[in-house]
VEXVEX-161148 format. One record per residue (C-alpha): residue number from 1; residue in one letter; x, y, z. Coordinates in steps of 0.5 Angstrom, whole numbers. Layout:
N
{kolpa NUM; "A"; {X; Y; Z}};
...
END
This chain:
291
{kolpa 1; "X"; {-84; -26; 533}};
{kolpa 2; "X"; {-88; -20; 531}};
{kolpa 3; "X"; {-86; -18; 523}};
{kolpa 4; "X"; {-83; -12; 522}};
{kolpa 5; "X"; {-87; -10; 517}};
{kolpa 6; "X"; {-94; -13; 515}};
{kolpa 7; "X"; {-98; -12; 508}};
{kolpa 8; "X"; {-105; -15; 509}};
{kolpa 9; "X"; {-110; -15; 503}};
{kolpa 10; "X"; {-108; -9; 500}};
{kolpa 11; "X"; {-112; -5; 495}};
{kolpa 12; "X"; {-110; 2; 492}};
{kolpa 13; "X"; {-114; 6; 486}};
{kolpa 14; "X"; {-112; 11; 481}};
{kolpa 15; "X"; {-120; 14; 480}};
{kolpa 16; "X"; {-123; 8; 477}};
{kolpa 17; "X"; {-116; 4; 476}};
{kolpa 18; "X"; {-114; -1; 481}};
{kolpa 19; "X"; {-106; -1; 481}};
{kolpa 20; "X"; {-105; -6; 487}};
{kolpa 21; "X"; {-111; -12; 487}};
{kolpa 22; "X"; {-111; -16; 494}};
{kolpa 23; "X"; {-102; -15; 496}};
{kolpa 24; "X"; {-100; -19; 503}};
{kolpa 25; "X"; {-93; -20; 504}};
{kolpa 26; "X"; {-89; -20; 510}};
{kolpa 27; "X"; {-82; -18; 513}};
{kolpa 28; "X"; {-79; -21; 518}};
{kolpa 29; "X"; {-74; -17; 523}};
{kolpa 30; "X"; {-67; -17; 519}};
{kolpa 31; "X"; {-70; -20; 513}};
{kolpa 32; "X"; {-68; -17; 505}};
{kolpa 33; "X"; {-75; -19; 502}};
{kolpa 34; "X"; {-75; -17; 493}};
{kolpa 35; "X"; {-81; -15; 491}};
{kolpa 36; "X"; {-80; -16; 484}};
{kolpa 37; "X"; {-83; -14; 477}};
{kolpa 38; "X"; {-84; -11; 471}};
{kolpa 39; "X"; {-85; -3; 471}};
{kolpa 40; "X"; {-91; -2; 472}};
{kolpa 41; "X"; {-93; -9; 476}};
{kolpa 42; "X"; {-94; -4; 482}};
{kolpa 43; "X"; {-87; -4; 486}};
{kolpa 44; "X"; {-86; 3; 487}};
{kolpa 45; "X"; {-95; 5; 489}};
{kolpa 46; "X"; {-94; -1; 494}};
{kolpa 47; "X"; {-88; 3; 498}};
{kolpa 48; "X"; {-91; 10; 497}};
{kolpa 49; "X"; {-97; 6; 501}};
{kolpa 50; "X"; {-93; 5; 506}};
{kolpa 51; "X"; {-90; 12; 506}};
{kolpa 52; "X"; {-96; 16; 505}};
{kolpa 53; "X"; {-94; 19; 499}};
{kolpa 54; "X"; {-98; 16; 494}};
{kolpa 55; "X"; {-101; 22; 489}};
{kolpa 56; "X"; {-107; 26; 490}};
{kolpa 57; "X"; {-111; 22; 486}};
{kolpa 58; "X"; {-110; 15; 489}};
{kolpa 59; "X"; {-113; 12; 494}};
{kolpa 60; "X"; {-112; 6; 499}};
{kolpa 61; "X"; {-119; 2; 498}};
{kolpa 62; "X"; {-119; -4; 502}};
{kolpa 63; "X"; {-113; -7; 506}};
{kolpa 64; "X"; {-108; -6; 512}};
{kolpa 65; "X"; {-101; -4; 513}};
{kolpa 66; "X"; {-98; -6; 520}};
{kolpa 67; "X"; {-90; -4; 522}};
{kolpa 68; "X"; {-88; -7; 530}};
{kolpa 69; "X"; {-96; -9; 529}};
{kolpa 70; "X"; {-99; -3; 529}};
{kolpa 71; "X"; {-103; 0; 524}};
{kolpa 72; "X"; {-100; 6; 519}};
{kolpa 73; "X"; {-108; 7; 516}};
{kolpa 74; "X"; {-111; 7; 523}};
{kolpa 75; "X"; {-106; 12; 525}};
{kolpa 76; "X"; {-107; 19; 526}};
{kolpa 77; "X"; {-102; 23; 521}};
{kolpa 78; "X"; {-98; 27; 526}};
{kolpa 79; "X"; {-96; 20; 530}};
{kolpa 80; "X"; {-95; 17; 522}};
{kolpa 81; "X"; {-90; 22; 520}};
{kolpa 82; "X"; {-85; 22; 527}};
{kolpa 83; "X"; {-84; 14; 525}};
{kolpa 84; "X"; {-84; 16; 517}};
{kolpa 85; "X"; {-75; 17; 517}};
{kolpa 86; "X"; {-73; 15; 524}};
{kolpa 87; "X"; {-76; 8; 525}};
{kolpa 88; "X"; {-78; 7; 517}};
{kolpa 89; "X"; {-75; 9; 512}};
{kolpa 90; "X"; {-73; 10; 504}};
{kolpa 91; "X"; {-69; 10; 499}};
{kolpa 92; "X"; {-71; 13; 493}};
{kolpa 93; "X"; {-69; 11; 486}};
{kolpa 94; "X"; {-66; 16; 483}};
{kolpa 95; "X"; {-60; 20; 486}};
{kolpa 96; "X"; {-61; 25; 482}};
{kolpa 97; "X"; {-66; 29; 483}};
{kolpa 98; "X"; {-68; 25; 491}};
{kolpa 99; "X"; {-63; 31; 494}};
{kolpa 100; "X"; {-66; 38; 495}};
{kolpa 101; "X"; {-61; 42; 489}};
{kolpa 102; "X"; {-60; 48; 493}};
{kolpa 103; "X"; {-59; 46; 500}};
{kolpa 104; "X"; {-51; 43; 502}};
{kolpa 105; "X"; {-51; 36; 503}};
{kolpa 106; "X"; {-49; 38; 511}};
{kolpa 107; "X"; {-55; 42; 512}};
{kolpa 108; "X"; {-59; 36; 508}};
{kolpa 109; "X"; {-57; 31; 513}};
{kolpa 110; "X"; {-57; 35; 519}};
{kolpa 111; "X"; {-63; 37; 518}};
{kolpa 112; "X"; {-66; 30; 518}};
{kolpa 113; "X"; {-61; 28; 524}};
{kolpa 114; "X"; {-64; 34; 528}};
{kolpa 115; "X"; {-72; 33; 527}};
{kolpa 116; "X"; {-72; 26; 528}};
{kolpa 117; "X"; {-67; 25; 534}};
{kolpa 118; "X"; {-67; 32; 537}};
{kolpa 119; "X"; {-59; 34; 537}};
{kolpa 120; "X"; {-56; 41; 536}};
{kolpa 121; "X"; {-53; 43; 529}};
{kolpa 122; "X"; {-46; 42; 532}};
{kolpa 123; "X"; {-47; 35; 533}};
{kolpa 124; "X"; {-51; 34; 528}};
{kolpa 125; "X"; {-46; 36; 522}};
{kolpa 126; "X"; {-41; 32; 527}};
{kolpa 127; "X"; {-46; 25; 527}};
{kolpa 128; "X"; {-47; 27; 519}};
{kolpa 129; "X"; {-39; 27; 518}};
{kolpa 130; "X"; {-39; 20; 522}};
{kolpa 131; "X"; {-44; 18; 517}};
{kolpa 132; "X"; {-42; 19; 511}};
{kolpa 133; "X"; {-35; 15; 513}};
{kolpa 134; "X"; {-40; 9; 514}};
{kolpa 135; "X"; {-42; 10; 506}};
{kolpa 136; "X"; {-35; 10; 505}};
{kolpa 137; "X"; {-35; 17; 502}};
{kolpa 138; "X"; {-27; 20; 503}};
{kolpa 139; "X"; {-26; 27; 506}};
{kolpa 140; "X"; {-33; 27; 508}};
{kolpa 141; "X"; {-33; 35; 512}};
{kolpa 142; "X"; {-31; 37; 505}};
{kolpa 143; "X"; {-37; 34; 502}};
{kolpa 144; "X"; {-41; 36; 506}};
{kolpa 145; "X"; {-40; 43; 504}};
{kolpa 146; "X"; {-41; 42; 498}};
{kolpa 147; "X"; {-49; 41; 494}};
{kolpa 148; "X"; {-51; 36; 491}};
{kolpa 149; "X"; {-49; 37; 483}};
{kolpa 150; "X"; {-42; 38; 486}};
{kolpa 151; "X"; {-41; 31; 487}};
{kolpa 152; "X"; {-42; 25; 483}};
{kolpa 153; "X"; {-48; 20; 482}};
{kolpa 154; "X"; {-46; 15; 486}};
{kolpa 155; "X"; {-44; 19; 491}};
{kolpa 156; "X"; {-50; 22; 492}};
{kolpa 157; "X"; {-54; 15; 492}};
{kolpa 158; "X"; {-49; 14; 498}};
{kolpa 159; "X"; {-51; 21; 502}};
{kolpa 160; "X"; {-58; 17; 500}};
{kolpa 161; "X"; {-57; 11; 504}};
{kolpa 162; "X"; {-52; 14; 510}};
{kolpa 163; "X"; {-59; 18; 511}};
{kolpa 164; "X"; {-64; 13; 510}};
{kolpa 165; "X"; {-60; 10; 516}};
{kolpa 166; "X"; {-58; 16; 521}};
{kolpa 167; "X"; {-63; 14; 525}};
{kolpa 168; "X"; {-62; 6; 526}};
{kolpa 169; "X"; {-69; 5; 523}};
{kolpa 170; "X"; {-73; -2; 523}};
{kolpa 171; "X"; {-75; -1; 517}};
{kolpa 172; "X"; {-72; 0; 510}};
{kolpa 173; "X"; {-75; 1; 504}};
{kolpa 174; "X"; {-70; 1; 499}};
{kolpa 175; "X"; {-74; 4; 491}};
{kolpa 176; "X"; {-70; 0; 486}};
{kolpa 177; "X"; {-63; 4; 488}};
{kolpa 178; "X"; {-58; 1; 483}};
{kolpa 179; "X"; {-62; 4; 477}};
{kolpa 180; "X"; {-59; 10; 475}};
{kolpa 181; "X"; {-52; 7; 477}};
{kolpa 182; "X"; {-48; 3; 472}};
{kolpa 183; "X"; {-46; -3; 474}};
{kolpa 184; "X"; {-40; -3; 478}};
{kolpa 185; "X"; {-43; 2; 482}};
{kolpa 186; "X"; {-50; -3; 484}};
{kolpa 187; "X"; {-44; -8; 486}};
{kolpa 188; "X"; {-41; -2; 492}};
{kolpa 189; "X"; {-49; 0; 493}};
{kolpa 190; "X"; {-51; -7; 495}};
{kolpa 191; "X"; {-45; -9; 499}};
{kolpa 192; "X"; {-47; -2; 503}};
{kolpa 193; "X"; {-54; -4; 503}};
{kolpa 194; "X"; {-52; -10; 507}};
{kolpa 195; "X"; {-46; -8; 511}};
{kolpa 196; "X"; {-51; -3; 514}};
{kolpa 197; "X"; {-57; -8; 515}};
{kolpa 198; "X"; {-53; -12; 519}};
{kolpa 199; "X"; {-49; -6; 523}};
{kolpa 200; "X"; {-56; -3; 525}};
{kolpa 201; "X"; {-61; -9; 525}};
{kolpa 202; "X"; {-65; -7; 520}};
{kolpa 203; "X"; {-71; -10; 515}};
{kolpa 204; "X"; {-71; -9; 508}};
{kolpa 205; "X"; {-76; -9; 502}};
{kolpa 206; "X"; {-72; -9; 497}};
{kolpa 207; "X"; {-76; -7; 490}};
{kolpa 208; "X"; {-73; -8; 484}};
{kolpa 209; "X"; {-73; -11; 477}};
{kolpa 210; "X"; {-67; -14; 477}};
{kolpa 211; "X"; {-67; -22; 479}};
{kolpa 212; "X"; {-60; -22; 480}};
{kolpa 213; "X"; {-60; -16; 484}};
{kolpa 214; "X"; {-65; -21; 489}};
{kolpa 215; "X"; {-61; -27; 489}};
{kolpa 216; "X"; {-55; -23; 490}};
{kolpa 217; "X"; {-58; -20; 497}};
{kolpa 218; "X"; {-65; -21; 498}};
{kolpa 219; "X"; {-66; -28; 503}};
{kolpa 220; "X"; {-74; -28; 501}};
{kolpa 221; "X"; {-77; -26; 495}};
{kolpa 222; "X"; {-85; -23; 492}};
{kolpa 223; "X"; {-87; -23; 485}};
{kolpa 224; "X"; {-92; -18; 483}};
{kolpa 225; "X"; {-95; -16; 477}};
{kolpa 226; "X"; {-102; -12; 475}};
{kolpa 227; "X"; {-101; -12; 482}};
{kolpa 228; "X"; {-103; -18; 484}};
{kolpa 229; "X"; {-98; -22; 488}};
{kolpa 230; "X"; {-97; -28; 484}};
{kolpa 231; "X"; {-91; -33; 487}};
{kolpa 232; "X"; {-86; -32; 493}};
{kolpa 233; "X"; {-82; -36; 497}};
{kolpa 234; "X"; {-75; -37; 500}};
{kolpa 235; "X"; {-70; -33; 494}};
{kolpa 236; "X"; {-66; -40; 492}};
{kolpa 237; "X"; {-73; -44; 492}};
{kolpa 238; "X"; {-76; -39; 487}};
{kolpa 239; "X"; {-70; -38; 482}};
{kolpa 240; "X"; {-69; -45; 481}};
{kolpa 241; "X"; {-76; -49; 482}};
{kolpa 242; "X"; {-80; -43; 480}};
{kolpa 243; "X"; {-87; -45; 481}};
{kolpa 244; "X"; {-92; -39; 476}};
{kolpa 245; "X"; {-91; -39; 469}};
{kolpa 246; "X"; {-90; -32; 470}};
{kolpa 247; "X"; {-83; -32; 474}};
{kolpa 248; "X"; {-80; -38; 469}};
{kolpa 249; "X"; {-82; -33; 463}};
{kolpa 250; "X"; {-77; -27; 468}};
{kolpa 251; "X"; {-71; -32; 469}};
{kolpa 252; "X"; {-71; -34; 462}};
{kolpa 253; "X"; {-71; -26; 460}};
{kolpa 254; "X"; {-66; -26; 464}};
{kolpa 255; "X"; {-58; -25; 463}};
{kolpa 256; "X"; {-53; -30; 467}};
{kolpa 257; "X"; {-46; -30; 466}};
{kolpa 258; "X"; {-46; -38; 467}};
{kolpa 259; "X"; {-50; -39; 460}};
{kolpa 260; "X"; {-46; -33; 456}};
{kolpa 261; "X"; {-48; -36; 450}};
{kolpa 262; "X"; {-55; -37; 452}};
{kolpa 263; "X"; {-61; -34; 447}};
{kolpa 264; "X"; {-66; -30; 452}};
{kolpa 265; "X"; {-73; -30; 451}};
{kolpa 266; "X"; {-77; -24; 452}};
{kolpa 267; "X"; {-84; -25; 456}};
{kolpa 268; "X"; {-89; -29; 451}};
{kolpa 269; "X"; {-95; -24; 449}};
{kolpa 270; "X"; {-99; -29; 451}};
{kolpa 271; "X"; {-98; -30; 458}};
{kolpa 272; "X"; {-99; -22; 459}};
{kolpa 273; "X"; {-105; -22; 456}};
{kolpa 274; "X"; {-107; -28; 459}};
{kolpa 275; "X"; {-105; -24; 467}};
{kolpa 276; "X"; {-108; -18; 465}};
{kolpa 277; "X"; {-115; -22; 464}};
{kolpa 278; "X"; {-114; -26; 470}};
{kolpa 279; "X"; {-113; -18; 474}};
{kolpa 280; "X"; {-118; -14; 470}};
{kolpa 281; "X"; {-123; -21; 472}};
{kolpa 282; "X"; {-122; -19; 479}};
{kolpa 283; "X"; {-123; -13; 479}};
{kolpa 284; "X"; {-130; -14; 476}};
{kolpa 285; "X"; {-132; -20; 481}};
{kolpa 286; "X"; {-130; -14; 487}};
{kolpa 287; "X"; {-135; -9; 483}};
{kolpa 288; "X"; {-140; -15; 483}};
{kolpa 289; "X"; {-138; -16; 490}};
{kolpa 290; "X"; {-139; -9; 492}};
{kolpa 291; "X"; {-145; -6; 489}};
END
């Protein structure tokens, strides 16, 4: 079976800086992959790779990006941009700002419905209607009238996801959107975020710092930091027999309600120093390699 979405030895450079150092992973159809980390380890850079939206000043230097097995860097810019929205998708960390301020959320996602699928502007509102009942949002011609700052956050971070799967997409690349939520709203979103990959059959990679967010929904899981992959594996097998000091060092940082009482323990200062020589060495032993 051809995975959905392959990274193989990834490289990415801010000027001289390397921010992704060598990443490979894989998602296979119907899957939730985590890719977890600290901020900083290099999740959000990966997806915006993948996006083509990476800031002016970073730059792809090694590596392929491969979607149905075919590959996004190779492709021309105009063949990238009709799978960007339609067959891959995102959604995006922050609900408050992801929604264009000045336009109603109808227009938003007729707007996406009608320059990927090619419908007309009344059958557009009338499919993001039905959408917005898929996310659960009551009354949804009324609030697709309204504009964004009219509507709550967690509605906004509903009207996100009813957009990144308008258009059954194969690929979801879901950039940490519980966030910005508290935490009743995370449990509704990620509940949705499952109804919908299983209605649609979709792929997700899942970014996030949140370790319970991962074994809540994600079946397989990366763990990145500095931008190096350093453990992955099946969910339930890196949670209870973490094989890097790395990931032991995140699950005692992390709350569980099963051990209240249990003092976290904050990542050694020792070990970040320890995984930040190792990267900076790579980058060194790759500059050697190159001159």
């Amino acid at each position: 079976m051809t995975a959905t979405f392959t990274v193989e030895g990834l490289k990415v450079a801010i000027g001289a800086a390397n921010v992704l150092r060598g990443v490979s992973l894989e998602v296979q159809p119907g899957e939730v992959r985590g890719l977890v980390g600290e901020s900083g380890a290099g999740k959000s850079m990966l997806g915006r790779a993948v996006l083509g939206l990476l800031p002016a000043n970073a730059a792809v230097t090694a590596g392929r990006i491969a979607f149905e097995g075919r590959d996004l860097l190779a492709m021309a810019e105009a063949e990238r941009r009709r799978l960007l929205g339609r067959r891959i998708a995102l959604i995006p960390q922050d609900p408050m700002t992801s929604l264009n301020p000045v336009k109603r959320i109808g227009a938003q996602i007729g707007n996406l419905l009608r320059h990927h699928l090619d419908l007309s502007k009344r059958t557009a509102l009338a499919r993001a209607a039905e959408l917005l009942t898929e996310v659960a949002i009551r009354e949804p011609e009324r609030v697709l009238a309204l504009y964004p700052h009219e509507i709550s956050g967690g509605m906004r971070q509903r009207v996100l996801i009813a957009m990144a799967f308008a258009c059954d997409p194969a690929l979801v690349i879901a950039d940490e959107p519980t966030t910005a939520l508290d935490v009743t709203v995370q449990r509704q979103v990620l509940q949705l975020v499952e109804r919908l990959r299983l209605r649609h059959g979709s792929a997700v990679l899942f970014v996030t710092h949140d370790l319970g967010v991962v074994a809540k929904i994600c079946r397989s899981m990366t763990v990145l930091h500095a931008g190096r992959v350093l453990e992955e594996g099946e969910t339930a097998n890196v949670l209870t027999r973490p094989r890097h000091a790395y990931t032991r060092a995140l699950l005692a940082a992390t709350p569980r309600a099963d051990r209240p009482a249990e003092a976290l323990r904050p990542v050694p200062p020792a070990l970040i120093e320890q995984l930040w020589s190792e990267a900076h060495r790579l980058d060194d032993v790759a500059a050697v390699d190159a001159a």
